[in-house]
N, CA, C and O atoms as a GROMACS GRO file, in nm:
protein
  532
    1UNK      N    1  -3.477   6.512  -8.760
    1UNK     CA    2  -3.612   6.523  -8.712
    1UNK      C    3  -3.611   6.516  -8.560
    1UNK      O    4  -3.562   6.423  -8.496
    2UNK      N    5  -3.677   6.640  -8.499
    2UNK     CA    6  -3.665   6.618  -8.359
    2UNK      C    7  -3.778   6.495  -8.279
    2UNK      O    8  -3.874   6.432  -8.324
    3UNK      N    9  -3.716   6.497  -8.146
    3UNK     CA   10  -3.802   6.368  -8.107
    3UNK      C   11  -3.974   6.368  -8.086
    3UNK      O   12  -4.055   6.275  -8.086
    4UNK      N   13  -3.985   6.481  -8.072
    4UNK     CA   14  -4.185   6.552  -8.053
    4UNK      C   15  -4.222   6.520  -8.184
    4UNK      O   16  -4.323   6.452  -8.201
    5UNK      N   17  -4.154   6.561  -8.283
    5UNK     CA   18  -4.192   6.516  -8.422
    5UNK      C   19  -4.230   6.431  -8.462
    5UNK      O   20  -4.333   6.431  -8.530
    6UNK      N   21  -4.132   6.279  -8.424
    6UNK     CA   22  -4.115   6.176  -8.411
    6UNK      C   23  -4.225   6.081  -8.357
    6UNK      O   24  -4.277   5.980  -8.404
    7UNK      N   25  -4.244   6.164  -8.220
    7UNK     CA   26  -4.384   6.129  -8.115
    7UNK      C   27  -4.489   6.155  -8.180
    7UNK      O   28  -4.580   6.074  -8.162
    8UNK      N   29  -4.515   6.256  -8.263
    8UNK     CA   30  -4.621   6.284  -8.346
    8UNK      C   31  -4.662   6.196  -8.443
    8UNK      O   32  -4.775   6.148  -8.444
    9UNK      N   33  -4.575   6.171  -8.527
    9UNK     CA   34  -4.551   6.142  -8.633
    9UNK      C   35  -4.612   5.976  -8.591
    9UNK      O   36  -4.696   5.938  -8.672
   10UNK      N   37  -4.590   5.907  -8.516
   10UNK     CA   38  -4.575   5.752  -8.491
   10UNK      C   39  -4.690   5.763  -8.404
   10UNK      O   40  -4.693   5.659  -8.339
   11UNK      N   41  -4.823   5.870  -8.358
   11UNK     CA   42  -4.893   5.847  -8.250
   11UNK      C   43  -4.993   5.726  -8.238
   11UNK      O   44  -5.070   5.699  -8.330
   12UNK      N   45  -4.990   5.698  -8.194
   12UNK     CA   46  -5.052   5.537  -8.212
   12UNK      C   47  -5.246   5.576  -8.160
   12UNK      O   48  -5.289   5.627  -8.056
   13UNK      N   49  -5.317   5.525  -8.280
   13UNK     CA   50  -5.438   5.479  -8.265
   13UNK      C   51  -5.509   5.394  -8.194
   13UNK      O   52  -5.557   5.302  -8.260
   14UNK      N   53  -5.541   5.395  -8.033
   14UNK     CA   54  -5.591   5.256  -8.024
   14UNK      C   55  -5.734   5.242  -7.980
   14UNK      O   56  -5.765   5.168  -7.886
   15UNK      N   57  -5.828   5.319  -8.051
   15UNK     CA   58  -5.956   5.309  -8.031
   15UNK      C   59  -6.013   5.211  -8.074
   15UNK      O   60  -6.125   5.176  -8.037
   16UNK      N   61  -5.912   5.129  -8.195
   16UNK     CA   62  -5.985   5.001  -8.265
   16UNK      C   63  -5.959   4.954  -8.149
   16UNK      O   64  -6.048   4.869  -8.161
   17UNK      N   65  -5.908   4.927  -8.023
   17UNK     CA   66  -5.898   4.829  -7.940
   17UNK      C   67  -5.999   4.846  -7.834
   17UNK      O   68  -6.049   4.756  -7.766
   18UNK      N   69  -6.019   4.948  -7.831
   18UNK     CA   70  -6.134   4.963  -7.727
   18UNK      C   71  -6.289   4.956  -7.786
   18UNK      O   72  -6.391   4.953  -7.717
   19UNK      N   73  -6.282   4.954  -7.921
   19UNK     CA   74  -6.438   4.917  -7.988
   19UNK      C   75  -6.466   4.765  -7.990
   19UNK      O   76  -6.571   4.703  -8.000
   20UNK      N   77  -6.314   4.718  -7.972
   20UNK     CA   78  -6.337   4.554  -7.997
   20UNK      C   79  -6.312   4.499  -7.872
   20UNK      O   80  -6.260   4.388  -7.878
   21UNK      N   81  -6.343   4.566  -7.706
   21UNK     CA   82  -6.351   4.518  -7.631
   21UNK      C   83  -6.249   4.471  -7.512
   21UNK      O   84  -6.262   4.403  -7.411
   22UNK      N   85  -6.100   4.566  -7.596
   22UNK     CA   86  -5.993   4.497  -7.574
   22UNK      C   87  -5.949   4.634  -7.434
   22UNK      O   88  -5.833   4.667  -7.408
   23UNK      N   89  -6.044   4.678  -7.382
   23UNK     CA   90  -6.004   4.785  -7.274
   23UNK      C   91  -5.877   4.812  -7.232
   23UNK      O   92  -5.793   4.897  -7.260
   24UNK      N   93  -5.888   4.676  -7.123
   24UNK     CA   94  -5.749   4.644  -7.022
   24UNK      C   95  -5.624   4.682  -7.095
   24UNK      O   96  -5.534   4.749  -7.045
   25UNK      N   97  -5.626   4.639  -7.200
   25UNK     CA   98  -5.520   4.676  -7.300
   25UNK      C   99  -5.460   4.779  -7.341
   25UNK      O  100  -5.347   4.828  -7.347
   26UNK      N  101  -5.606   4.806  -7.377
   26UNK     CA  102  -5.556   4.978  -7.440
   26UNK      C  103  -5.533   5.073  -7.317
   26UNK      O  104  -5.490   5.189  -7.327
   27UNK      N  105  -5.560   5.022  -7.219
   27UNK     CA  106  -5.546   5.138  -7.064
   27UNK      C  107  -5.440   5.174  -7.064
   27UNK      O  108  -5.400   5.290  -7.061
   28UNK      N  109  -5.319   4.983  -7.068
   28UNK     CA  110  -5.185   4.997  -7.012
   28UNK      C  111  -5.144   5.072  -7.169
   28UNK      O  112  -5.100   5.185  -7.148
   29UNK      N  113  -5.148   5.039  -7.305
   29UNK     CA  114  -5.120   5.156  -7.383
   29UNK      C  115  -5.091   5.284  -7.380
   29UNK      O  116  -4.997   5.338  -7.438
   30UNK      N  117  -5.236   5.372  -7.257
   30UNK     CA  118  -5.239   5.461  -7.244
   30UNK      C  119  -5.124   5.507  -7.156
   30UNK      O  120  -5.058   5.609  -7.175
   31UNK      N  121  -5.105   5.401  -7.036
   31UNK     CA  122  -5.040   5.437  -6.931
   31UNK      C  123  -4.889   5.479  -6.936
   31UNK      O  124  -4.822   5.558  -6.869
   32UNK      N  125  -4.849   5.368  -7.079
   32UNK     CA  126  -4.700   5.380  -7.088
   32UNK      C  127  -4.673   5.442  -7.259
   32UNK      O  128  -4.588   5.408  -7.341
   33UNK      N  129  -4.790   5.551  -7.270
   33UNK     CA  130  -4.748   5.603  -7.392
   33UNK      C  131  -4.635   5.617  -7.461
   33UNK      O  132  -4.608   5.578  -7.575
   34UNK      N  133  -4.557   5.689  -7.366
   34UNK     CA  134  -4.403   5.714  -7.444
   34UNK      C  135  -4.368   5.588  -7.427
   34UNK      O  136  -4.340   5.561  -7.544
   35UNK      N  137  -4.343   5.463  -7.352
   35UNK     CA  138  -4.294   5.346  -7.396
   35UNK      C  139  -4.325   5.295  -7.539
   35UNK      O  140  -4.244   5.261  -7.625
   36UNK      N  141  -4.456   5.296  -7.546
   36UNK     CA  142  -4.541   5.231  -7.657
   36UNK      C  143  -4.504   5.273  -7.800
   36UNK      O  144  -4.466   5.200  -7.891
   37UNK      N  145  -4.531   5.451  -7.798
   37UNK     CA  146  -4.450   5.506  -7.897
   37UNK      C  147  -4.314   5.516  -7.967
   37UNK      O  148  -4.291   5.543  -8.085
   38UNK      N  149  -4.212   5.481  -7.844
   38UNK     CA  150  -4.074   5.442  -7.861
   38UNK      C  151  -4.045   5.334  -7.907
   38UNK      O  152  -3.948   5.315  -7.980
   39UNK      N  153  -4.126   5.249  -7.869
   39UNK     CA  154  -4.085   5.067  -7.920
   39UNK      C  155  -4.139   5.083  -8.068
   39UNK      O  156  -4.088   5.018  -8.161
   40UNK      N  157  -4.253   5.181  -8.089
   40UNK     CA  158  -4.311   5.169  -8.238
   40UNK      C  159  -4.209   5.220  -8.297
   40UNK      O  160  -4.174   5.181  -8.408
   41UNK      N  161  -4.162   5.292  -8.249
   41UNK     CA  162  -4.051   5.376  -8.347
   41UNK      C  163  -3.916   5.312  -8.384
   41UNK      O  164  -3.856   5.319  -8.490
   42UNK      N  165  -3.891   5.261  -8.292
   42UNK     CA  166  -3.747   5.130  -8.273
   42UNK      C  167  -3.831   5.018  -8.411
   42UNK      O  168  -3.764   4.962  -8.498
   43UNK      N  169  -3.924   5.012  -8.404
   43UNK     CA  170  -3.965   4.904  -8.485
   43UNK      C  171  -3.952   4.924  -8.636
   43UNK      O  172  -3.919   4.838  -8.718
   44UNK      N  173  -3.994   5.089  -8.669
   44UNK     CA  174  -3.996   5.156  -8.800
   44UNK      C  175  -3.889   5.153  -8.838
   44UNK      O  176  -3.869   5.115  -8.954
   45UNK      N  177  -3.774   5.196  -8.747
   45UNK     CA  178  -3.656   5.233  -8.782
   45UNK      C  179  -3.609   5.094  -8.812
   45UNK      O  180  -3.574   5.079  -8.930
   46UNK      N  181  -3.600   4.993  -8.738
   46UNK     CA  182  -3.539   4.919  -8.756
   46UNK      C  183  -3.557   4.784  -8.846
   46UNK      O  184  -3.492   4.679  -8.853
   47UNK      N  185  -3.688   4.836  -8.920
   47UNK     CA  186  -3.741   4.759  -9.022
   47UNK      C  187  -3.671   4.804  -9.121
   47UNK      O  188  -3.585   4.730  -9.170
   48UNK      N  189  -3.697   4.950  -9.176
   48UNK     CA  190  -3.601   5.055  -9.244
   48UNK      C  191  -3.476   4.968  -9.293
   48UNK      O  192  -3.453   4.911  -9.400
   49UNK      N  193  -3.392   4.981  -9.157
   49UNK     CA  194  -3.276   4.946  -9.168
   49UNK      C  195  -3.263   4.818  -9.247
   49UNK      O  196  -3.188   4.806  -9.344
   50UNK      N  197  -3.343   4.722  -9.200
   50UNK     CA  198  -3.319   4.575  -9.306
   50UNK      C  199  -3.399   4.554  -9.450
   50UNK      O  200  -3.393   4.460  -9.529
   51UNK      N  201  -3.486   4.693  -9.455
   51UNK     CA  202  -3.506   4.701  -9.587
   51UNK      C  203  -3.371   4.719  -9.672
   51UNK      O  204  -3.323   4.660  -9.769
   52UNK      N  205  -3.338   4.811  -9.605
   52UNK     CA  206  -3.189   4.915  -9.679
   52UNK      C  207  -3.108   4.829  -9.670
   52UNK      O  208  -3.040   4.830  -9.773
   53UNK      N  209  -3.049   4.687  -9.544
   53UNK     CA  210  -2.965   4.616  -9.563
   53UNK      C  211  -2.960   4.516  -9.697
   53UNK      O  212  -2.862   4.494  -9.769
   54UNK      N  213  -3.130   4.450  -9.710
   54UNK     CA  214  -3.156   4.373  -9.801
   54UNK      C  215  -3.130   4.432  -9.971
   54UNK      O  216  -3.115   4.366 -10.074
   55UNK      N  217  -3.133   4.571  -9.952
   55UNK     CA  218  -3.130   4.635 -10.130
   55UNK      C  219  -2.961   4.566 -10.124
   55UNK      O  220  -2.915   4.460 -10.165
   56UNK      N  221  -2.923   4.643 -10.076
   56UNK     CA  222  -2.756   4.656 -10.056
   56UNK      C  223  -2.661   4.512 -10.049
   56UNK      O  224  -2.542   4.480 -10.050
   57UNK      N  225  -2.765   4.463 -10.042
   57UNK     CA  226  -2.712   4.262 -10.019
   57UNK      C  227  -2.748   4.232 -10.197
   57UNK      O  228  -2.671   4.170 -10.270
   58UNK      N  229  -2.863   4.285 -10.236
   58UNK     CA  230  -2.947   4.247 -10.358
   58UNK      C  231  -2.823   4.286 -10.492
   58UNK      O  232  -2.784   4.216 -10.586
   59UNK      N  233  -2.788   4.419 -10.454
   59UNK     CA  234  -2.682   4.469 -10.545
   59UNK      C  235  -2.592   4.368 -10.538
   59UNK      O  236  -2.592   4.284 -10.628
   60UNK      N  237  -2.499   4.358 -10.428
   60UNK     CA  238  -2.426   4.242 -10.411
   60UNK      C  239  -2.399   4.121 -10.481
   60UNK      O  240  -2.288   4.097 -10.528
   61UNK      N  241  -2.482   4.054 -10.488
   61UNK     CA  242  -2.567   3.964 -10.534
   61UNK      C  243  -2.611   3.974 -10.716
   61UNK      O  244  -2.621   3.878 -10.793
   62UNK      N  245  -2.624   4.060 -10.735
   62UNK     CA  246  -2.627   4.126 -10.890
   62UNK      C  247  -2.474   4.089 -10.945
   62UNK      O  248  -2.436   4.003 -11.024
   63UNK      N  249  -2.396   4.204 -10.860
   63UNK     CA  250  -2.269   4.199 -10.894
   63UNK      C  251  -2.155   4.082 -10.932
   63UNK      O  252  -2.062   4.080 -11.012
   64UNK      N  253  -2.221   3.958 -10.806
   64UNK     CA  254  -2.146   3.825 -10.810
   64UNK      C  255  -2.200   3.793 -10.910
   64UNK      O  256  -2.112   3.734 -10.972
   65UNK      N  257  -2.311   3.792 -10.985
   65UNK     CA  258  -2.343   3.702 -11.093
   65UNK      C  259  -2.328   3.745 -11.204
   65UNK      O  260  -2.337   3.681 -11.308
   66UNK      N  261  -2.296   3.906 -11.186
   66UNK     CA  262  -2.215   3.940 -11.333
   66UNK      C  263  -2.100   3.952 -11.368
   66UNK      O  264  -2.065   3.949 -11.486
   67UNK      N  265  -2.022   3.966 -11.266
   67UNK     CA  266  -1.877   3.982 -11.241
   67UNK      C  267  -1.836   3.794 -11.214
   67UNK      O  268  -1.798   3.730 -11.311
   68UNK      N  269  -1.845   3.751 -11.127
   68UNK     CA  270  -1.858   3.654 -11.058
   68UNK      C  271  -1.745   3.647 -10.953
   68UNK      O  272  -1.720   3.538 -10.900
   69UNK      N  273  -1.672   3.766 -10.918
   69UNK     CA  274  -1.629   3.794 -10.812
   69UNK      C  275  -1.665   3.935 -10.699
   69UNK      O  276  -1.698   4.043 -10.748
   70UNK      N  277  -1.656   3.918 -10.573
   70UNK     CA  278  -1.704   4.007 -10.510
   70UNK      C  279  -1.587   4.051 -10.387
   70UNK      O  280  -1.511   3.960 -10.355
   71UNK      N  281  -1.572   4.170 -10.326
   71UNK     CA  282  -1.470   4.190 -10.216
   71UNK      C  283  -1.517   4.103 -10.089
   71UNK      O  284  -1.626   4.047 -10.078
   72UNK      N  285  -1.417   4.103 -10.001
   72UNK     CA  286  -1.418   4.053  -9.879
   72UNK      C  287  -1.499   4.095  -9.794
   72UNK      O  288  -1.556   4.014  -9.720
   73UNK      N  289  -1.523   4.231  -9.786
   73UNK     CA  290  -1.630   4.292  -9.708
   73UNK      C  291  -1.757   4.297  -9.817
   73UNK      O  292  -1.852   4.335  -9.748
   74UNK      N  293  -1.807   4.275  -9.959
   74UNK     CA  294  -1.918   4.248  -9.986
   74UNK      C  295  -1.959   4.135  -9.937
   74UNK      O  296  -2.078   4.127  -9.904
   75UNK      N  297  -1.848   3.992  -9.915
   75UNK     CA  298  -1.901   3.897  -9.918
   75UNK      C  299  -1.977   3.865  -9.770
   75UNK      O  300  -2.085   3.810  -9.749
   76UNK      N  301  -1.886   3.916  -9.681
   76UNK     CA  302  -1.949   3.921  -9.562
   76UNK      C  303  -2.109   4.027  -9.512
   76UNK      O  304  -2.214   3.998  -9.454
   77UNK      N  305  -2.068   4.115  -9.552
   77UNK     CA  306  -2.206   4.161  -9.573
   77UNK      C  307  -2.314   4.107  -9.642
   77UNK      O  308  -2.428   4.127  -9.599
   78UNK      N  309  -2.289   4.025  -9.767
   78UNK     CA  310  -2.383   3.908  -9.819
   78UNK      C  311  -2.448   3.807  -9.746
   78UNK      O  312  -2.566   3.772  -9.752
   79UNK      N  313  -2.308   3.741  -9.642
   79UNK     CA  314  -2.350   3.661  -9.580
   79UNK      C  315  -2.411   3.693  -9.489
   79UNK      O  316  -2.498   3.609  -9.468
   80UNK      N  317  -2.416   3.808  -9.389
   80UNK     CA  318  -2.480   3.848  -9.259
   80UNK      C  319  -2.590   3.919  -9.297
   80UNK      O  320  -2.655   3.964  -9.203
   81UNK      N  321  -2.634   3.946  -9.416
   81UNK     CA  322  -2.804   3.998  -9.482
   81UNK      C  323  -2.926   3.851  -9.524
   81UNK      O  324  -3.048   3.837  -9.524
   82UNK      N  325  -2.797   3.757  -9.557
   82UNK     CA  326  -2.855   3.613  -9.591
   82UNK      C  327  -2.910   3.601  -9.474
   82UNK      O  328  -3.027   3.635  -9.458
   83UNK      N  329  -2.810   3.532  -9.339
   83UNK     CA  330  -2.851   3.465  -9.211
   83UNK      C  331  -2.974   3.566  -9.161
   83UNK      O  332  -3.072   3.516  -9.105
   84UNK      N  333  -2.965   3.721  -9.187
   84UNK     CA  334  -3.107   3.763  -9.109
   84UNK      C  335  -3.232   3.742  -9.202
   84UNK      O  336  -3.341   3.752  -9.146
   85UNK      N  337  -3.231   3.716  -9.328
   85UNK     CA  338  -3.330   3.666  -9.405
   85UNK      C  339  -3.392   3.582  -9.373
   85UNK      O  340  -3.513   3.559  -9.364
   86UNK      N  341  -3.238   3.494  -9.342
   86UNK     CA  342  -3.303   3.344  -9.259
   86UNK      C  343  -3.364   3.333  -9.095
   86UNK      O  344  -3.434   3.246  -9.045
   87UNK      N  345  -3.325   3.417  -9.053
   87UNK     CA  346  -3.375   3.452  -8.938
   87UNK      C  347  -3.539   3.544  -8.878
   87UNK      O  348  -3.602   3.554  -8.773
   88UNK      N  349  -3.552   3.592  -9.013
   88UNK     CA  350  -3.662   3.673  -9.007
   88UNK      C  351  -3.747   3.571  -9.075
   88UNK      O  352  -3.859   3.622  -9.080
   89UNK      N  353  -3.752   3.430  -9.139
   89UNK     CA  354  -3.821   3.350  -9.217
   89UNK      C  355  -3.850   3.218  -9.107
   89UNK      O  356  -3.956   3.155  -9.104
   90UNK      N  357  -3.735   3.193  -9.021
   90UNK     CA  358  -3.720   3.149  -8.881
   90UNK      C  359  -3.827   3.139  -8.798
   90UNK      O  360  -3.892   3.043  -8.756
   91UNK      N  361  -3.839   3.331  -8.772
   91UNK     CA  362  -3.891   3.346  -8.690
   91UNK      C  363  -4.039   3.402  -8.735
   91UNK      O  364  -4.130   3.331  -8.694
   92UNK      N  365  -4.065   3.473  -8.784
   92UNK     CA  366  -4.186   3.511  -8.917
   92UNK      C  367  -4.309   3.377  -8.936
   92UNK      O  368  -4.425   3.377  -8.895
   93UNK      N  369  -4.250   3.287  -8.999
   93UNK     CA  370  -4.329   3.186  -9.069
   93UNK      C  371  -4.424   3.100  -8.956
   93UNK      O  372  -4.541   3.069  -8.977
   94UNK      N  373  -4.365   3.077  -8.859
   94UNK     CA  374  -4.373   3.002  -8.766
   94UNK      C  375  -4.487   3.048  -8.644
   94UNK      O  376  -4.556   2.976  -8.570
   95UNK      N  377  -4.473   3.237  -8.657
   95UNK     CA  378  -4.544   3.266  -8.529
   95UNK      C  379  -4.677   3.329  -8.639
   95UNK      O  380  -4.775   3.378  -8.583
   96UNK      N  381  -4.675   3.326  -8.785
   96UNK     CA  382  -4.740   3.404  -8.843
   96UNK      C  383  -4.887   3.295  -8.881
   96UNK      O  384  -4.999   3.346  -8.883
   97UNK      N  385  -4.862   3.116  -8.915
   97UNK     CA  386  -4.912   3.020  -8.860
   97UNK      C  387  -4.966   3.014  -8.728
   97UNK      O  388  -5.041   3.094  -8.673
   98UNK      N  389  -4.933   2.943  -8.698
   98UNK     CA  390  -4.974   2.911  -8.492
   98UNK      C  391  -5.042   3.029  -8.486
   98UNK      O  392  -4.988   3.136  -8.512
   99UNK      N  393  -5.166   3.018  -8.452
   99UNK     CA  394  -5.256   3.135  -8.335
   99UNK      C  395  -5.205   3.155  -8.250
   99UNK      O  396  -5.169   3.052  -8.193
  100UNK      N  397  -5.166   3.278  -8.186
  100UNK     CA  398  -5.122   3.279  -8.059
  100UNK      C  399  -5.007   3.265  -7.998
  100UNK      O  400  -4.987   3.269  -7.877
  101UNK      N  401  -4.897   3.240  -8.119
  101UNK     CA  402  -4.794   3.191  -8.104
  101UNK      C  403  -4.706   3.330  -8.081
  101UNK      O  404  -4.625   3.327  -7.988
  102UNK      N  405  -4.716   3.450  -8.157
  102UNK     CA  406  -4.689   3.596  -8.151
  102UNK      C  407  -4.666   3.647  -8.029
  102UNK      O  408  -4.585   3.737  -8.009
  103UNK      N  409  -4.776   3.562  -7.889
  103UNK     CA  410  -4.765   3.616  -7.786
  103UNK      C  411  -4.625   3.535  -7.709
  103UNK      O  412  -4.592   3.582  -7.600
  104UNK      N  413  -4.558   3.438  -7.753
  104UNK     CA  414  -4.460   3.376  -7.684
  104UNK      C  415  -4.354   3.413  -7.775
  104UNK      O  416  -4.272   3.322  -7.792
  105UNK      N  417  -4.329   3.532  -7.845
  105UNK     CA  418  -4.209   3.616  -7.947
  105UNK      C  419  -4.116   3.603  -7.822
  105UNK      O  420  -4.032   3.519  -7.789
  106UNK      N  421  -4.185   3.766  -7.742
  106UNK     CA  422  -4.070   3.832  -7.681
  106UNK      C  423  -4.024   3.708  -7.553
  106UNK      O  424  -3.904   3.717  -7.531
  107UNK      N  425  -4.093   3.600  -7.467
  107UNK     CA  426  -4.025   3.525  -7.415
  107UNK      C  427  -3.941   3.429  -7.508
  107UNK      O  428  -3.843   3.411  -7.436
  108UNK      N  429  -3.924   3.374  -7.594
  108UNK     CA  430  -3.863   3.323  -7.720
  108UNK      C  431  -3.723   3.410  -7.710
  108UNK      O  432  -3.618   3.354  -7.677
  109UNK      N  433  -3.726   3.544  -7.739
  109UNK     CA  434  -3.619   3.610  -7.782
  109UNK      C  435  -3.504   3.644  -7.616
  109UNK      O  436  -3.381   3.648  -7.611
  110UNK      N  437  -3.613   3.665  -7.492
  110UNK     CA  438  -3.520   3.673  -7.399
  110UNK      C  439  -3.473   3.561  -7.294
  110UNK      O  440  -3.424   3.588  -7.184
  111UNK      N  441  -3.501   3.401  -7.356
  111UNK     CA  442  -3.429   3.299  -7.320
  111UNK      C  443  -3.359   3.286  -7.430
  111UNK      O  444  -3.266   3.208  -7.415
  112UNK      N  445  -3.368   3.341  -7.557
  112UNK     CA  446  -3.206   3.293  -7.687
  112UNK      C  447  -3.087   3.375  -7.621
  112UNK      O  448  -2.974   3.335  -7.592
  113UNK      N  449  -3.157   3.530  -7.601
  113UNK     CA  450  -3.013   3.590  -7.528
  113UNK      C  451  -2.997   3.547  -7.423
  113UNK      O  452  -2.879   3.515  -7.431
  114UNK      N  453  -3.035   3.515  -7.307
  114UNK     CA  454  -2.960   3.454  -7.224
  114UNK      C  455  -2.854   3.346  -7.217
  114UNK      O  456  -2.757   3.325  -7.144
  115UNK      N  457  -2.935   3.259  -7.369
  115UNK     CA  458  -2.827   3.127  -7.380
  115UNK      C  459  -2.777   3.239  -7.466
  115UNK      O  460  -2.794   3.139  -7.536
  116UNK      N  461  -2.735   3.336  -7.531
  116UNK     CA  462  -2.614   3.356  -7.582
  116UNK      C  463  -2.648   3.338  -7.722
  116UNK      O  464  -2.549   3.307  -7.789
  117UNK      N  465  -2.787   3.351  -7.805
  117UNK     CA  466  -2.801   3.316  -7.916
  117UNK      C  467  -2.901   3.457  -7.959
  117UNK      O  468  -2.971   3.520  -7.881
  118UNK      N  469  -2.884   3.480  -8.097
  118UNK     CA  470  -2.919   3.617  -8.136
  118UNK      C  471  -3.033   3.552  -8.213
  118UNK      O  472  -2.982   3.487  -8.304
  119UNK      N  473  -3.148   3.543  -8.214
  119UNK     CA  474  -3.200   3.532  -8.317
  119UNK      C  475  -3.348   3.625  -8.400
  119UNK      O  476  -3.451   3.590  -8.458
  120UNK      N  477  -3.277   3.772  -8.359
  120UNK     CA  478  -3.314   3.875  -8.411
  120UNK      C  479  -3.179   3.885  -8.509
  120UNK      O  480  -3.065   3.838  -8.501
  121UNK      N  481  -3.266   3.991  -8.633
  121UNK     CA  482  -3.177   4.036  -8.734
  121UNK      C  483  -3.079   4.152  -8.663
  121UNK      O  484  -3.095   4.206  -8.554
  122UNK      N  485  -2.986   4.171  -8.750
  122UNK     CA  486  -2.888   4.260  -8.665
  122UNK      C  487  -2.933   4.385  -8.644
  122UNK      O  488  -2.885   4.455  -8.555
  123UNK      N  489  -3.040   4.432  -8.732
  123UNK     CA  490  -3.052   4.519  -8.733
  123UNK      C  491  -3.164   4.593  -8.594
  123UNK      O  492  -3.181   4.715  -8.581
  124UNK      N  493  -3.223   4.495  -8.511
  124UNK     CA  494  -3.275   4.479  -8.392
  124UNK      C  495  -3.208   4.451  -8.319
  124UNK      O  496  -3.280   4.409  -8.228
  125UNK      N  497  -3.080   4.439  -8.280
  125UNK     CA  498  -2.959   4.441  -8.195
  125UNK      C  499  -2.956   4.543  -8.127
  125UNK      O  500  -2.879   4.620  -8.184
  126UNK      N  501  -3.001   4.594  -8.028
  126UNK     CA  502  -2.933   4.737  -7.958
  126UNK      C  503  -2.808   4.737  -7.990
  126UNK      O  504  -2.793   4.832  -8.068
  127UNK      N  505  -2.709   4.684  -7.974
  127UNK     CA  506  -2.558   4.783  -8.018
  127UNK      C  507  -2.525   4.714  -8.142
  127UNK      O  508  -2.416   4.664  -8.171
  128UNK      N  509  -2.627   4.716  -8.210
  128UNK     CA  510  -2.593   4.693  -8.410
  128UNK      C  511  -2.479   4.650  -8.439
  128UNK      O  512  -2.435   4.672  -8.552
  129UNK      N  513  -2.363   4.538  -8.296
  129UNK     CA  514  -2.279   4.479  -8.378
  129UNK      C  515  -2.276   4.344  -8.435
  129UNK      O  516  -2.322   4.248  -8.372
  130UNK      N  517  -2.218   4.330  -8.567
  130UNK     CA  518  -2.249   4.204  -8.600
  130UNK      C  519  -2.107   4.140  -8.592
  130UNK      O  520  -2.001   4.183  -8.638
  131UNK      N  521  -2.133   4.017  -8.517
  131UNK     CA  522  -2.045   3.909  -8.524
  131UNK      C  523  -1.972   3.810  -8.633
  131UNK      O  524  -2.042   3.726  -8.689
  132UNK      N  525  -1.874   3.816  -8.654
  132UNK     CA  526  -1.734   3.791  -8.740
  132UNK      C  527  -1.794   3.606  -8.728
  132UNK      O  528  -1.768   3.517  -8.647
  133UNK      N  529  -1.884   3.613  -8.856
  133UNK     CA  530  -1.945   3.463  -8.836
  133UNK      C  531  -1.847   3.394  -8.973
  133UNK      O  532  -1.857   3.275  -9.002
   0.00000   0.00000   0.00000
């Protein structure tokens, strides 16, 4: 799918924001369209991806309890679909409670990387590698 497609396809609505007063907002929306559209799209995709990780962990997981053994690379892939479960329940539960709490995500996520701590799923990793945990 080419990328205009893509742009199409993901164009973002934001008149509910300007009926509800939220102007200022929707301006800078306007201003950095292709930003806005790109991050939506990083978001689709990369939800995608941990849907598709979670089936693929689920099989896994089937398999150990009927077999009751699994390979070395299922098991690790088990385990690194678990920790982002736990990580998306982490981080999910907590900001989905608290009012307002949603708006202190992205500072949250860029003092963990600085200390050196991931606590996005892998699949929100820009270079999608996962660490030999």
């Amino acid at each position: 799918m080419a990328s205009d497609e893509l742009s199409d396809r993901f164009e973002i609505d934001i008149s509910i924001l300007e009926t509800n007063g939220k102007t200022e907002f929707s301006e800078k929306i306007k201003i950095h369209k292709e930003k806005t559209s790109k991050a939506f799209q990083d978001l689709v995709i990369n939800i995608k991806t941990e849907v598709s990780e979670t089936k693929v962990a689920s099989q896994i997981l089937v398999k150990y309890l009927k077999e009751g053994n699994v390979t070395e690379v299922e098991e690790k892939e088990l385990r690194v679909q678990v920790y982002d479960l736990l990580k998306i329940l982490g981080i999910g539960i907590p900001f989905a409670l608290i009012p307002g709490a949603s708006l202190l995500l992205p500072f949250l996520i860029k003092i963990a990387q600085k200390k050196g701590v991931q606590i996005l799923p892998t699949a929100f990793n820009k270079d999608k590698e996962r660490k030999n945990d």
